[in-house]
BADOGU-969260 format. One line per 4 residues: their letters; for each residue x, y, z of C-alpha. Coordinates in Angstrom, 1 decimal. Example, Ala and Ser with C-alpha at 12.3 -4.5 7.8 and 13.67 -1.06 7.14 Angstrom:
<recs>
AS	12.3/-4.5/7.8 | 13.7/-1.1/7.1
</recs>
This chain:
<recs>
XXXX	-17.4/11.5/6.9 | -14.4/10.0/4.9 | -14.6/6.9/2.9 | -11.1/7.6/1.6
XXXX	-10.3/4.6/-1.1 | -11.5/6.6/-4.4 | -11.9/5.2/-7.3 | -9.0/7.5/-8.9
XXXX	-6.4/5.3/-6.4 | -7.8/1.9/-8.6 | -7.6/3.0/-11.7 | -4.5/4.5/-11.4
XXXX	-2.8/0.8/-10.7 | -4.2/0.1/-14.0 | -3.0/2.5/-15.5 | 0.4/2.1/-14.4
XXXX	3.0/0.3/-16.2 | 4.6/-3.1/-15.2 | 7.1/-3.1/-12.3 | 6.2/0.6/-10.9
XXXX	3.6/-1.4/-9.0 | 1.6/-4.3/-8.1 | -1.3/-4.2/-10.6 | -4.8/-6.1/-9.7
XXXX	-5.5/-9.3/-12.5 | -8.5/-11.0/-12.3 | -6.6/-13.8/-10.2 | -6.2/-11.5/-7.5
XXXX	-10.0/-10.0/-7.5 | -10.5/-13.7/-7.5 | -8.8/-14.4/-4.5 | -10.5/-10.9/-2.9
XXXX	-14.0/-12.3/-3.3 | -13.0/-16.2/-2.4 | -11.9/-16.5/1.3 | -8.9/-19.0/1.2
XXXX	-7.4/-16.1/-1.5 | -6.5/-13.9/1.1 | -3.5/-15.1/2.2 | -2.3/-15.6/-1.6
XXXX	-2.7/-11.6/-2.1 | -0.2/-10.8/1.2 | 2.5/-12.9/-0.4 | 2.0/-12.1/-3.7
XXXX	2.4/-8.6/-2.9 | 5.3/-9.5/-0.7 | 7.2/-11.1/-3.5 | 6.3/-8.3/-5.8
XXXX	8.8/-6.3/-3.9 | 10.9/-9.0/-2.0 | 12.9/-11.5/-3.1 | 11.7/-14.3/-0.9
XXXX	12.9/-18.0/-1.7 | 12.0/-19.6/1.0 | 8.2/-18.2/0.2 | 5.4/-20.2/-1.4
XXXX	5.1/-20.6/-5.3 | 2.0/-21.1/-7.5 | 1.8/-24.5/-7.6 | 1.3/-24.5/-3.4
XXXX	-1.2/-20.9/-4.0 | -3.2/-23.4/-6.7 | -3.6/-25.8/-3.7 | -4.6/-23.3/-1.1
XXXX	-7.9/-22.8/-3.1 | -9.3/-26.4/-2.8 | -10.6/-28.0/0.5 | -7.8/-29.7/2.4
XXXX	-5.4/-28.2/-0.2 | -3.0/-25.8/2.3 | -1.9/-29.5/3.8 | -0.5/-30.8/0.6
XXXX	1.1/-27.1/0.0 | 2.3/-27.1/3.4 | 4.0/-30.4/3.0 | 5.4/-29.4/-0.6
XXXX	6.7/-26.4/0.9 | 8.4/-27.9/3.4 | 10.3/-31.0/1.3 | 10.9/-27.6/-0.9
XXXX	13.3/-26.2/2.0 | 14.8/-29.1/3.0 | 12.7/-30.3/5.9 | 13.1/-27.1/7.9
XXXX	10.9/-24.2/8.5 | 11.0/-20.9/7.0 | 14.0/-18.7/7.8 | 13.1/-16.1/10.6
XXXX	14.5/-13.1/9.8 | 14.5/-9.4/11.7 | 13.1/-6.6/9.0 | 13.7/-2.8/9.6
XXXX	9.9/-0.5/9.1 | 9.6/0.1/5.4 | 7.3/3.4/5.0 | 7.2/2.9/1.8
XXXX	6.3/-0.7/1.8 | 3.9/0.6/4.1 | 2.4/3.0/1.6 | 2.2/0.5/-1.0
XXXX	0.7/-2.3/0.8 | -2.3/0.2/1.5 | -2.6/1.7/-1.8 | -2.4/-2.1/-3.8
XXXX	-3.6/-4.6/-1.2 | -5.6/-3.0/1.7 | -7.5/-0.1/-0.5 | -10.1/-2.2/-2.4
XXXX	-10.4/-4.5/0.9 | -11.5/-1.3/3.1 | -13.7/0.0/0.1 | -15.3/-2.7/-1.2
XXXX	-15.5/-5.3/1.5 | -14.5/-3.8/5.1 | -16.4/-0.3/3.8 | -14.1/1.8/6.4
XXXX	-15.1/5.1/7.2 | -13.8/7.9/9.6 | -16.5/10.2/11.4 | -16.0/13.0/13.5
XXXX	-13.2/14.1/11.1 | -12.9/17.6/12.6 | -11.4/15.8/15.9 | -8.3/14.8/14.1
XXXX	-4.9/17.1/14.8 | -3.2/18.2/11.9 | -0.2/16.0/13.0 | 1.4/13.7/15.4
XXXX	2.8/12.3/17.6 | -0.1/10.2/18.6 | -1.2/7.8/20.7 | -4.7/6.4/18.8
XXXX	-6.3/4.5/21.6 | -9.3/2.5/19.8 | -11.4/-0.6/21.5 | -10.4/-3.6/19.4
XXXX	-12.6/-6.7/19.0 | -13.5/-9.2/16.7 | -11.5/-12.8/17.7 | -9.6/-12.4/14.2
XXXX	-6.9/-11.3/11.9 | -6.6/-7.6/13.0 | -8.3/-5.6/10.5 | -10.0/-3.2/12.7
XXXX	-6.4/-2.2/13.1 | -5.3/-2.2/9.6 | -8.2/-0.3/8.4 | -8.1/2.5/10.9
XXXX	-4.2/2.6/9.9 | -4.8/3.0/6.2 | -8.1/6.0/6.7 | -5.8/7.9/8.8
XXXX	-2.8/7.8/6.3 | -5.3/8.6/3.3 | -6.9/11.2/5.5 | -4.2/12.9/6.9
XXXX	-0.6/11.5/5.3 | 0.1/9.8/8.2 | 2.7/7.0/9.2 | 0.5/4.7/11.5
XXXX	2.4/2.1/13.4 | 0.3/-0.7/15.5 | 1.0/-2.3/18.3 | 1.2/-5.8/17.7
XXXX	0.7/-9.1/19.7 | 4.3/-10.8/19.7 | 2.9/-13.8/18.1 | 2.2/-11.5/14.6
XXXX	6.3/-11.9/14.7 | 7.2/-14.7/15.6 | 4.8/-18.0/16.1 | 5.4/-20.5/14.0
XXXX	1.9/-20.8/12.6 | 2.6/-16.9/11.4 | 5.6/-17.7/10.0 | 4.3/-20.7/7.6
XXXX	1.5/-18.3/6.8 | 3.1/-15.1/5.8 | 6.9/-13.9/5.7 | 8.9/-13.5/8.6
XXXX	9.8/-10.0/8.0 | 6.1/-9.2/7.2 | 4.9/-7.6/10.5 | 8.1/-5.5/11.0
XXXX	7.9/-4.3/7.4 | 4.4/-2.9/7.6 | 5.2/-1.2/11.1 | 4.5/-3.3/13.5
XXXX	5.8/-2.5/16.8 | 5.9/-5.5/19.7 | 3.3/-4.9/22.5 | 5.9/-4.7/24.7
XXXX	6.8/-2.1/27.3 | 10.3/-1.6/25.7 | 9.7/-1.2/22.0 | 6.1/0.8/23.0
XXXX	8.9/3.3/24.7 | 11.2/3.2/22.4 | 8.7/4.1/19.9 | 6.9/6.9/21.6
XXXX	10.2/8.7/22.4 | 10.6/8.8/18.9 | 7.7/10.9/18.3 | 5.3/8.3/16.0
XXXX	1.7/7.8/15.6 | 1.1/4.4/17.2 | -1.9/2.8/17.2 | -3.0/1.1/20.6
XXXX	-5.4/-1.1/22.1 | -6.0/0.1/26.1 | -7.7/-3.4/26.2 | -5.0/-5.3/25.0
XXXX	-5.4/-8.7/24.2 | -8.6/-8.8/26.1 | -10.2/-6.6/23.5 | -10.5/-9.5/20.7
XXXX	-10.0/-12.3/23.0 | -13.9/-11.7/24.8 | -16.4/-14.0/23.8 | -19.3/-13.2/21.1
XXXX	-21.8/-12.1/24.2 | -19.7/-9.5/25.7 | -18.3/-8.4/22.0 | -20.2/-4.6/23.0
XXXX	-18.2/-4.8/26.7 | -14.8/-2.7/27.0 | -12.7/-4.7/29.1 | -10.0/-3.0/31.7
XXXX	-8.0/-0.7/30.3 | -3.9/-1.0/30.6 | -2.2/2.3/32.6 | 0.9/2.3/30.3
XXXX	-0.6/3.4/27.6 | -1.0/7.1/30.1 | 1.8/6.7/32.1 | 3.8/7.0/28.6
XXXX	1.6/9.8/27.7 | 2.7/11.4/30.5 | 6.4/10.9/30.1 | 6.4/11.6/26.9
XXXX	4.0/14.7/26.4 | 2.4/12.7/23.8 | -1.7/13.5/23.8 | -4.2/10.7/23.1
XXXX	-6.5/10.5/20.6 | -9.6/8.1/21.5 | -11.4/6.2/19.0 | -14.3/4.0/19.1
XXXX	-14.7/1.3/16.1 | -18.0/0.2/15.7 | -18.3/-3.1/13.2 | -15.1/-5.0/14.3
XXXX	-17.1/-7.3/16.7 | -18.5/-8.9/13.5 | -15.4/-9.4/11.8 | -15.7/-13.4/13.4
XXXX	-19.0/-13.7/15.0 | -20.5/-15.8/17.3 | -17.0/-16.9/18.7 | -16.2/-18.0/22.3
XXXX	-12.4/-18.0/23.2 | -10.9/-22.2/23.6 | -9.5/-20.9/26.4 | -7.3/-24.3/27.5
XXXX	-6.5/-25.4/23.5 | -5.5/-21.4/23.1 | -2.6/-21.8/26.5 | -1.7/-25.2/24.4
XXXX	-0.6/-23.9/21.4 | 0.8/-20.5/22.7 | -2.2/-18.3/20.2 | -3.6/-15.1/22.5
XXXX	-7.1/-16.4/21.7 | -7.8/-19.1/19.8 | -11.8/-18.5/18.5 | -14.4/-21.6/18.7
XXXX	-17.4/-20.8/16.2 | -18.9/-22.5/12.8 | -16.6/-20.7/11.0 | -13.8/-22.9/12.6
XXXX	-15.2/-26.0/10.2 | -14.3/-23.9/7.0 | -10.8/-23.1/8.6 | -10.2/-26.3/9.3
XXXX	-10.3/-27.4/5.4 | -8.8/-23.8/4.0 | -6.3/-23.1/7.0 | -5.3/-20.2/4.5
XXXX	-8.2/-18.3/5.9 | -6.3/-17.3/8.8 | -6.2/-13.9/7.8 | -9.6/-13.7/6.2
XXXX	-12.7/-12.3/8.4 | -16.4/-11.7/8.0 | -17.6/-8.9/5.8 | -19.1/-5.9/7.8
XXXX	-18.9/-1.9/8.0 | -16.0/-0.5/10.1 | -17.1/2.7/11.2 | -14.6/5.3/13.5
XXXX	-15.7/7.8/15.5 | -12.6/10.2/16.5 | -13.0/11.6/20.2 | -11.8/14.9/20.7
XXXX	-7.6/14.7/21.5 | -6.3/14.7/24.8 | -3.6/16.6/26.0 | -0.7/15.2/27.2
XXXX	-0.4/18.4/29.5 | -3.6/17.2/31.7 | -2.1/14.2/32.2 | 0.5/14.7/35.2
XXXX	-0.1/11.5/36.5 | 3.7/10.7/37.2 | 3.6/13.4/40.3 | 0.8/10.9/41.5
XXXX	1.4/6.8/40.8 | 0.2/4.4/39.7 | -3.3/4.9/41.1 | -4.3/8.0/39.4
XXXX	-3.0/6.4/36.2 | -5.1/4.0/36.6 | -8.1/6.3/37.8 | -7.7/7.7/34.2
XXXX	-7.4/4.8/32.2 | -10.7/3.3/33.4 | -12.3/7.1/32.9 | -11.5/7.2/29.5
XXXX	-13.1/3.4/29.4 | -16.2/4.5/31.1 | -16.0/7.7/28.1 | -16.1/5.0/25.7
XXXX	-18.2/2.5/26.8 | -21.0/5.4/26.9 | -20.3/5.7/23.5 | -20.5/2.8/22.3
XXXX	-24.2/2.5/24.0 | -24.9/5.4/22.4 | -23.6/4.2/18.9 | -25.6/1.2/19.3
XXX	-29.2/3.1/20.1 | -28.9/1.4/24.2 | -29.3/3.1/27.0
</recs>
């Protein structure tokens, strides 16, 4: 097992001198242990590194913290700019930005609040390319994501890129929360069938949800369920000669619990889910807690890697894509029961 966050990582930000990095105050351990803070860490970080003047400034992170607060902030922001939104821009992957976000930022959110831990370590390859095909759950922000990214750099020196939801780049709820570049940055690549390509036939690590948005868009009761699996995600395989590496999470389905999907408010404002559960009451007063989610144990199992050479399913169609994409659901699923204790 890897819990791989040490304490030598933390102290050396301490330790470092001002401007080689962002260094943890007590405002931002503050802001780690209250919920609305979350969001004020992401751009802080951001504008450690960035110049970013259509960003928010202290007085509006001040307001974030109080009940109702974000609205005030929101609307002082946006006299700020001029009555207009926040510019969208197009940023270029920064693996270094990357590196640094997980180091400063995501390190003591896996350790001491997300605990994240990789099992099974023996089943990881010594290098890409990759596709990581994990179930993905949890109605929220998507850390189950961001913490498998970050273990799997630490473990192995990876680059992890996820495949992200279009509306992490570009709805304009996102783009009032955190900076437009902020996604693409960090690695995100769009869950489309172009840029999923276009990254595979460069030979990267990508990190995949076979469920797709139906993984963290299912309802609090079925949160143990797999739902169908795509076929791209082995038709590309198979292209490609890239092998798969399956993982099963355990933990994310508590990362917002007891959620049903508003399925007709969701369609209305264009969100892939949009969660209904008491928690919604607190968001409602700190909408800053967007990217914030229940405190739980994210724990990975790694599956033994397969091929890419067993999967010649472009000889055969569609079909026998498809055959294999529910398999390896059925694989998981069993695992997840077993995980669990059912039978």
């Amino acid at each position: 097992m890897i819990n791989q966050h040490s304490e030598n990582l933390l102290n050396s930000q301490q330790e470092n001198a001002p401007g080689e990095g962002y260094i943890f105050n007590w405002f931002d351990w503050f802001c780690l242990w209250y919920p609305p803070g979350w969001l004020i860490l992401f751009n802080r970080h951001w504008q450690h590194y960035h110049t970013d003047p259509d960003g928010w400034n202290w007085l509006e992170y001040g307001l974030f913290l109080i009940p109702g607060g974000f609205y005030l902030a929101l609307l002082s922001r946006w006299l700020r700019l001029g009555f207009r939104s926040p510019r969208k821009e197009v940023g270029e992957f920064d693996p270094k930005y990357q590196q640094a976000f997980g180091k400063e930022i995501l390190a003591p959110i896996v350790k001491y609040y997300f605990r994240g831990e990789l099992q099974q370590v023996k089943n990881l390859p010594s290098t890409g390319p990759l596709i990581v095909a994990m179930n993905h759950a949890g109605m929220s922000f998507p850390w189950d994501f961001l913490t498998l990214g970050y273990l799997l750099s630490e473990a192995k020196g990876w680059v992890v890129q996820p495949i992200a939801n279009p509306v992490l780049f570009e709805h304009p709820w996102v783009i009032w929360w955190l900076p437009s570049q902020w996604s693409q940055v960090l690695g995100g690549v769009r869950a489309e069938l172009d840029d999923f390509e276009g990254a595979l036939a460069q030979g990267k690590i990508l990190l995949y949800a076979p469920e797709g948005i139906r993984g963290p868009g299912k309802a609090w009761r079925k949160r143990y369920q797999l739902e169908k699996f795509d076929v791209s995600f082995i038709q590309l395989s198979d292209r490609y000669h890239i092998p798969i590496l399956p993982v099963v999470c355990i933990g994310s389905e508590s990362l917002h619990p007891w959620a049903i999907n508003f399925t007709k408010l969701q369609r209305l404002v264009k969100l892939p889910f949009l969660p209904l559960s008491p928690l919604m009451f607190a968001l409602l007063l700190f909408p800053s807690m967007g990217v914030w989610a229940m405190r739980t144990r994210l724990r990975y199992f790694i599956s033994p890697l397969q091929p890419a050479e067993l999967n010649n399913y472009s000889k055969k169609g569609r079909a026998a894509a498809y055959q294999q994409a529910q398999q390896l659901r059925e694989k998981l699923q069993l695992q997840i029961n077993q995980f669990l204790g059912k039978s």
